[in-house]
C-alpha positions, 0 to 999 in steps of 0.5 A: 550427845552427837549430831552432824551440823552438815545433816541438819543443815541439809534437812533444814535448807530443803524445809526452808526452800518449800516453807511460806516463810522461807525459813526452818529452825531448830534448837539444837541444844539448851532450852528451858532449865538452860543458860545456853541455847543453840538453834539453827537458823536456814533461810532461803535467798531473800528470807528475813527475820523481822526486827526483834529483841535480843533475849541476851549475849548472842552470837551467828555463826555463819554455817553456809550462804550469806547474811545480813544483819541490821541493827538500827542505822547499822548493818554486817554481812557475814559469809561461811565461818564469819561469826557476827555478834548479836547486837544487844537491840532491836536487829533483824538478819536477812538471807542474801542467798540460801543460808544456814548459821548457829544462832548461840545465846546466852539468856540472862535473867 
């Protein structure tokens, strides 16, 4: 299986620029039956992802645009090729500017 990040990158930013939520997803590998799942993940400037839980081992890596990501009283940012790792809590990531990552996870169970 092939497919070009820059493709759906560009597909992706253009979805989350008219979406009401400012963001557009999509799993890219893995899944159900899968240790291993990677998504892309496009915010439009100021567009968040609410705190939440970590399913497991995770990692974003920052495709284009910047990025913060919180966990508790901490916080990262990340620019293009900045890989930020997932901390194992609660966390949300919030989009400085138009921005695209690769969001991997390694579930456990």
């Amino acid at each position: 299986m092939e497919l070009s990040l820059k493709e759906r990158v560009g597909v992706h930013l253009e979805r989350a620029a008219t979406s009401s939520a400012g963001r557009s997803a999509e799993t890219l590998y893995g899944g159900q039956g899968h240790a291993l799942r990677q998504t892309l993940i496009a915010l439009r400037a100021g567009a968040s992802l609410a705190e939440h839980e970590s399913p497991g081992e995770a990692t974003l890596l920052v495709l284009c645009g910047r990025v913060v990501l919180r966990s508790g009283a901490e916080s990262w940012e990340g620019g293009r090729t900045d890989l930020l790792v997932i901390p194992p809590g609660r966390h949300s990531l919030e989009a400085v500017e138009e921005s695209a990552a690769l969001l991997s996870v390694a579930k456990t169970d």
